[in-house]
C-alpha atoms as one frame of an Amber mdcrd trajectory, in Angstrom:
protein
 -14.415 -34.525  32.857 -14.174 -31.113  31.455 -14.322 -27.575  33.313 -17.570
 -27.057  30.891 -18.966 -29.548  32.154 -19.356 -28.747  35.737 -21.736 -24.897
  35.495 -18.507 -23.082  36.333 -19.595 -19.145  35.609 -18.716 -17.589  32.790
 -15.507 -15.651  34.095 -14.210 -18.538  34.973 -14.442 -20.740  32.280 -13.350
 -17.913  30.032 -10.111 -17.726  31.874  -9.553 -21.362  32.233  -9.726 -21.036
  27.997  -7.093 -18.562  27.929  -4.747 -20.598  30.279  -5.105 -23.442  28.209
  -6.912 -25.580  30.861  -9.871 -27.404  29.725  -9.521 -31.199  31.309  -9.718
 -31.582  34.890  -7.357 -33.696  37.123  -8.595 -36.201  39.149  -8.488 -33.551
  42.435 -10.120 -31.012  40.315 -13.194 -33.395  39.296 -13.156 -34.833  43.276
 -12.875 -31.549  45.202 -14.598 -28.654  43.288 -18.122 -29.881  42.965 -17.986
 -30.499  47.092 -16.496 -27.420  47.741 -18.976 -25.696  45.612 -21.485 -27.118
  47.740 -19.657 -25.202  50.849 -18.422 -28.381  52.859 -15.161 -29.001  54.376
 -12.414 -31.365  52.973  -9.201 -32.377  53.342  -7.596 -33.993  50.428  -4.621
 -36.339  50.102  -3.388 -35.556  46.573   0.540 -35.570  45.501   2.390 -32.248
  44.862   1.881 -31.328  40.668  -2.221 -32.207  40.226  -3.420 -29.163  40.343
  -4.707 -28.754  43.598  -4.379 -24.693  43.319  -7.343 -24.899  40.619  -8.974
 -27.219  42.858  -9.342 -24.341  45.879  -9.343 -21.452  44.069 -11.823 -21.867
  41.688 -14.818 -22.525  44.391 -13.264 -19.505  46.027 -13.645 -17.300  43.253
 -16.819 -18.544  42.546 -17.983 -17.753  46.250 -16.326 -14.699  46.508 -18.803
 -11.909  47.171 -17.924  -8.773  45.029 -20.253  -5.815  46.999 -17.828  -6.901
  50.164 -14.683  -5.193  50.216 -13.012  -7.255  52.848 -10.707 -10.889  53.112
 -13.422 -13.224  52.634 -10.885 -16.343  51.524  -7.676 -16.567  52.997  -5.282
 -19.325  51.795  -2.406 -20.470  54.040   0.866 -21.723  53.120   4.661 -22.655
  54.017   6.912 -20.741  52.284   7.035 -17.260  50.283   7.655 -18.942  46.781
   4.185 -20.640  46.869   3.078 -18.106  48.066   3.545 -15.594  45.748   2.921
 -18.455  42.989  -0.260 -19.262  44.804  -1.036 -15.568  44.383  -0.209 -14.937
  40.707  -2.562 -18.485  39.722  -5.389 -17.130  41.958  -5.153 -13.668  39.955
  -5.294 -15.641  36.642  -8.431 -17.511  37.398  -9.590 -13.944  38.108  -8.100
 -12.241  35.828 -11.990 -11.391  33.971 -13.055 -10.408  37.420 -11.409  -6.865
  37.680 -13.490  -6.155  41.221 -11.066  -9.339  42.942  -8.058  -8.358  44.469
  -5.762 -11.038  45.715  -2.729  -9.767  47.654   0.046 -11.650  49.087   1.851
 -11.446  52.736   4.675 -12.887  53.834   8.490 -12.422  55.209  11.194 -11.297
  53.933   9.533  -8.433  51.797   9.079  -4.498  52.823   6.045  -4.655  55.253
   4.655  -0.827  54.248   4.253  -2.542  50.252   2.126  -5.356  52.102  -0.009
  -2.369  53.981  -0.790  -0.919  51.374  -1.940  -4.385  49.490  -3.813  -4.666
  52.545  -5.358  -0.954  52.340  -7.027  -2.132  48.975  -9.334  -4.102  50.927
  -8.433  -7.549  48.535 -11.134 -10.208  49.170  -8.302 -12.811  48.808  -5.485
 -13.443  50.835  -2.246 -15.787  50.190  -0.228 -15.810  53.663   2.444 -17.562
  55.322   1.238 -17.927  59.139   4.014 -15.518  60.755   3.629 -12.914  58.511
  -0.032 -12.943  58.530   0.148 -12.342  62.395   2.285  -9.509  62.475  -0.012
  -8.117  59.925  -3.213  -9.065  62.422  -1.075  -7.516  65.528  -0.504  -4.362
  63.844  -4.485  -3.984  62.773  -3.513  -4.403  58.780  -5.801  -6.951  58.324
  -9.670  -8.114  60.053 -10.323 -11.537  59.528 -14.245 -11.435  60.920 -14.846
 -11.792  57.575 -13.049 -14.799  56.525 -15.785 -17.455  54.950 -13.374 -19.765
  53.471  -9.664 -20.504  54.490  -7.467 -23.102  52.912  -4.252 -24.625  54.511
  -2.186 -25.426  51.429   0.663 -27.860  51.196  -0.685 -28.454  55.300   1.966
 -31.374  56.350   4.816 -28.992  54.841   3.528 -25.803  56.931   2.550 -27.592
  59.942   6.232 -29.951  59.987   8.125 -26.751  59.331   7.232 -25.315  63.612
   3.846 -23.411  62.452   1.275 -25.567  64.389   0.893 -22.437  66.914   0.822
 -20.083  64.527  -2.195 -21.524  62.224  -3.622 -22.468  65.604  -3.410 -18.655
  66.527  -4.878 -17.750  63.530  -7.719 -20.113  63.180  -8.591 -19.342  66.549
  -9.378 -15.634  65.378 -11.291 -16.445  62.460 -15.515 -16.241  62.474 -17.032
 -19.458  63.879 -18.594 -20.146  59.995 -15.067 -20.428  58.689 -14.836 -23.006
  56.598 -11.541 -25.037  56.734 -10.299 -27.232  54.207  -6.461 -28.792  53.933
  -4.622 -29.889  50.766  -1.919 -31.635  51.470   1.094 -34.765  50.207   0.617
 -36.605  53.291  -1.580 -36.711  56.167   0.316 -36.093  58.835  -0.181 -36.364
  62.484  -0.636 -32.868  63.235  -2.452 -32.249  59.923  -5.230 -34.639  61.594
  -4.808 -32.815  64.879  -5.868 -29.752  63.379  -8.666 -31.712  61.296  -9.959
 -32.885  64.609  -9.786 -29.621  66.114 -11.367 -26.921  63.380 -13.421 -29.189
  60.667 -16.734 -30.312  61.083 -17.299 -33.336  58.984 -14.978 -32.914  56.258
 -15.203 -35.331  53.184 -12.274 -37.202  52.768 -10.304 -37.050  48.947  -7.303
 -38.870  48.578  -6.186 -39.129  45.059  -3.280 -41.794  44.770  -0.165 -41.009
  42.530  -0.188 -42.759  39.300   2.919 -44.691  38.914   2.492 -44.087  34.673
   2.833 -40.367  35.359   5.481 -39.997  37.793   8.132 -38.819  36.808  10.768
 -39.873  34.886  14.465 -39.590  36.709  17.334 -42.249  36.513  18.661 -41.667
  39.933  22.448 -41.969  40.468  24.844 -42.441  43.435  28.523 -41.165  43.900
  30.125 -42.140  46.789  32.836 -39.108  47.457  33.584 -36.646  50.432  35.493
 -33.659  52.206  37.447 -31.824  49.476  37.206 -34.812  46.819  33.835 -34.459
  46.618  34.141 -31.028  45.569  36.680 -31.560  42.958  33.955 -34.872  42.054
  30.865 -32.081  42.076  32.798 -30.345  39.486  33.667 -32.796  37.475  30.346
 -34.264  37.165  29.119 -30.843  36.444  31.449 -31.108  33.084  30.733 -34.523
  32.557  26.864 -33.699  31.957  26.976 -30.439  30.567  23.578 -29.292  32.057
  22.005 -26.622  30.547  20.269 -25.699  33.961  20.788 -27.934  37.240  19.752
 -27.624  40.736  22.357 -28.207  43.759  21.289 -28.949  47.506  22.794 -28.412
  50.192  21.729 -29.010  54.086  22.284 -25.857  55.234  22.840 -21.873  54.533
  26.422 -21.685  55.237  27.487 -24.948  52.555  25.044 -23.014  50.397  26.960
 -20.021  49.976  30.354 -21.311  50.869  29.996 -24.132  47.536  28.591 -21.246
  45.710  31.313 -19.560  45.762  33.340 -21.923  45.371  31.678 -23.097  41.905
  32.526 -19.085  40.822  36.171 -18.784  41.018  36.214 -22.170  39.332  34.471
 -20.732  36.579  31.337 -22.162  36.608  27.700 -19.892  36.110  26.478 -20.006
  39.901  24.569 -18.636  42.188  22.393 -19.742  45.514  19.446 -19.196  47.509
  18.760 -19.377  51.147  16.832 -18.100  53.975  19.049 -15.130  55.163  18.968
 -13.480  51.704  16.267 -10.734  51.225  13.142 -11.720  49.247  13.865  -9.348
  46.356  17.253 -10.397  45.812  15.755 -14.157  46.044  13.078 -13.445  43.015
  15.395 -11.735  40.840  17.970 -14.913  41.315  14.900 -17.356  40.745  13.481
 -15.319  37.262  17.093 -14.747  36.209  17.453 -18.804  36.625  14.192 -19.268
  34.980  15.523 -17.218  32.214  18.281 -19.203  31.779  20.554 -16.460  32.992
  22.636 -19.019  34.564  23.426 -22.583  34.530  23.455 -24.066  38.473  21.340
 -22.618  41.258  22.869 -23.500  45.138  19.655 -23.724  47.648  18.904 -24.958
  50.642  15.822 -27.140  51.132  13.829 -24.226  52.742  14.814 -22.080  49.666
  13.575 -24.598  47.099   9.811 -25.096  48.479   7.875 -23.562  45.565  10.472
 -23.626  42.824   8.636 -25.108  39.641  10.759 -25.129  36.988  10.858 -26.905
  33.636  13.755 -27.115  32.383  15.883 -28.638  34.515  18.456 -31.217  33.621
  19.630 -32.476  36.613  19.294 -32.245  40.645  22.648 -32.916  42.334  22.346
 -33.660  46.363  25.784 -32.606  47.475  24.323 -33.375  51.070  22.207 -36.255
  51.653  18.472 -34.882  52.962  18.201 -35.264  56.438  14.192 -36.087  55.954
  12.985 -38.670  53.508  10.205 -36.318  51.933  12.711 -33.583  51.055  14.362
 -36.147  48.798  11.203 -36.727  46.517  10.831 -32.353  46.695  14.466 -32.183
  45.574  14.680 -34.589  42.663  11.007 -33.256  41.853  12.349 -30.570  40.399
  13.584 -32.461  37.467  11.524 -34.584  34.974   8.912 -32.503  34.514   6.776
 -31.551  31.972   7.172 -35.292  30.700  11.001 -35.223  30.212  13.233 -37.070
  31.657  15.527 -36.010  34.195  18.785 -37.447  36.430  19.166 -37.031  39.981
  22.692 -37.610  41.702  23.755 -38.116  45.412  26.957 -37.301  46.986  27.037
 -39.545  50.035  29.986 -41.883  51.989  30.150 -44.241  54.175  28.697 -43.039
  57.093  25.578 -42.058  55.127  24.894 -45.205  53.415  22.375 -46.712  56.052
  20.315 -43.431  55.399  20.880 -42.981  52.169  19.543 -46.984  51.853  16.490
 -46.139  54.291  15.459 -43.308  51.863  15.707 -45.499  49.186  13.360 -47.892
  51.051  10.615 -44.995  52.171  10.480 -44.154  48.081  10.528 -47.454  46.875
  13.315 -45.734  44.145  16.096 -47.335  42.662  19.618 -45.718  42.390  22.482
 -47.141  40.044  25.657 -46.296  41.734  28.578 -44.804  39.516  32.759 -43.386
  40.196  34.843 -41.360  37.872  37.701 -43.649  36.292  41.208 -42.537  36.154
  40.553 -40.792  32.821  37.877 -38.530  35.254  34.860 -40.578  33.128  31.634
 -42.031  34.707  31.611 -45.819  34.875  29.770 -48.129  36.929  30.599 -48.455
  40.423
């Protein structure tokens, strides 16, 4: 179906024209007529169909303008979907001058939140903690909350902030209406179902194995300071104009960083410690092209969407199976192809096989011959 096909109102519609939108996803056509109708849902649907659009445009719809006060509030993990979440709600309002959407969450200057806040913006993108310090400091009432939405819910609620949206929900007007988006359904995303919806209709929307992605997945089996020198020799192998490398943790993020700089190579990394300005100025200057490989931690990645990127390199093996579909997720996009490669040795291969099994992918295993080319393994 079409978005004209559906009575969306006029502001809407116009705006869906100038993003370039016109056909709806299968989410879309399931979720925005029942949402419209002001029930509850929560909706299995894989990361990439458009489940933003699916929320925010009932929202928007709903939202009413004589009320300056939060009336939607939309809850999610990390601070890059956030602030993405944020800049796709403003463009499906962007012929709707009177909405203000504002966005909260760590690692920026609190007083610039305040006085987002202080504007009295009828739409709110949060991640749980910082929304509570907000709510503890009397920045933000929430007795006017109609509509909340727990976005990318199994992420959020696996990542420690079960209290927190608990907390939250808990404060929230007894008409709240609570709908989840979410990957998986998870056990705690059906504890919180069970706990705050009242009889939700159930979407799932399966993934479509013609339009998954396309990424040849490869496997290098390498380690300690060889696997270093093989990192950086698979970086000139492939020539990438833009690649993404993970690592398991903040310290291997910065200390392979730097180590990819005084080699020469056009580096740099995110990761939880660094402050959010620095972060968004590192992620536009990559989007840019500014530079060629970006070093991140899991954590740090949640929210990157990118096209454009050649390749995702796992110098550490994911310690959860999910964050291996978010990681090489990040390439083959936009219908291109992209190539995924995994560092891993012996000790990982049992988990490196069970991840394997869990995504039903196949990897083609490959070494460097003595002339430092790649050939099978």
């Amino acid at each position: 179906m079409n978005f004209d096909e559906i009575g969306l109102i006029a502001p809407i519609q116009t705006a869906l024209a100038k993003i370039g939108v016109s056909e709806m996803t299968e989410i879309q056509e399931k979720a925005i007529p029942v949402l419209l109708q002001k029930r509850e849902v929560i909706a299995k649907a894989p990361t990439g169909t458009g489940k933003t659009y699916a929320f925010g445009i009932p929202i928007i719809t709903e939202i009413d303008l004589n009320v300056r006060a939060p009336q939607a509030l939309i809850l999610c993990p990390t601070r890059e979907l956030c602030t993405q979440l944020r800049d796709e709600m403003r463009a499906l309002a962007q012929n709707m001058p009177e909405i203000r959407v504002a966005a909260v969450y760590g690692g920026q200057p609190i007083r610039r939140q305040i006085d987002a806040l202080q504007k009295n913006p009828q739409i709110v993108v949060a991640t749980p903690g910082r929304l509570i310090d907000h709510w503890k400091h009397h920045n933000i009432r929430l007795n006017r909350i109609a509509v909340t939405i727990l976005d990318e819910a199994d992420e959020m609620l696996d990542m420690g902030f079960f209290k927190d949206v608990r907390f939250i929900l808990d404060q929230l007007p007894p008409k709240n209406r609570l709908s989840m988006f979410s990957a998986t359904i998870s056990r705690p995303v059906m504890d919180i179902g069970w706990l705050y919806q009242r009889d939700p209709v159930e979407l799932v929307v399966e993934p479509v194995k013609e339009n998954k992605p396309k990424i040849a997945q490869f496997g290098l089996r390498s380690t300690g300071t060889q696997k270093i020198l093989d990192l950086m020799q698979l970086i000139r192998t492939i020539k990438p104009e833009r690649a993404i490398i993970f690592c398991n943790t903040k310290y291997q993020t910065g200390s392979l960083c730097d180590q990819l700089v005084r080699k020469g190579f056009s580096a740099k990394c995110i990761h939880g410690d660094m402050a959010q300005a620095l972060r968004n100025k590192i992620m536009s200057e990559f989007k840019a092209g500014g530079f060629q490989l970006l070093v991140v931690t899991d954590v740090a990645a949640r929210g990157i969407d990118i096209t454009g990127v050649d390749a995702v390199i796992n110098f550490d093996i994911p310690q959860e199976n999910e964050y291996y579909i978010h990681r090489i997720g990040r390439t083959g996009r936009a219908k291109k192809e992209g190539k995924a490669y995994t560092f891993f040795w012996d000790n990982d291969k049992a988990h490196l096989d069970q991840i394997l099994h869990y995504t039903k992918f196949e990897m083609h295993y490959l070494k460097f011959d003595e002339n430092g080319e790649l050939t099978d393994a």
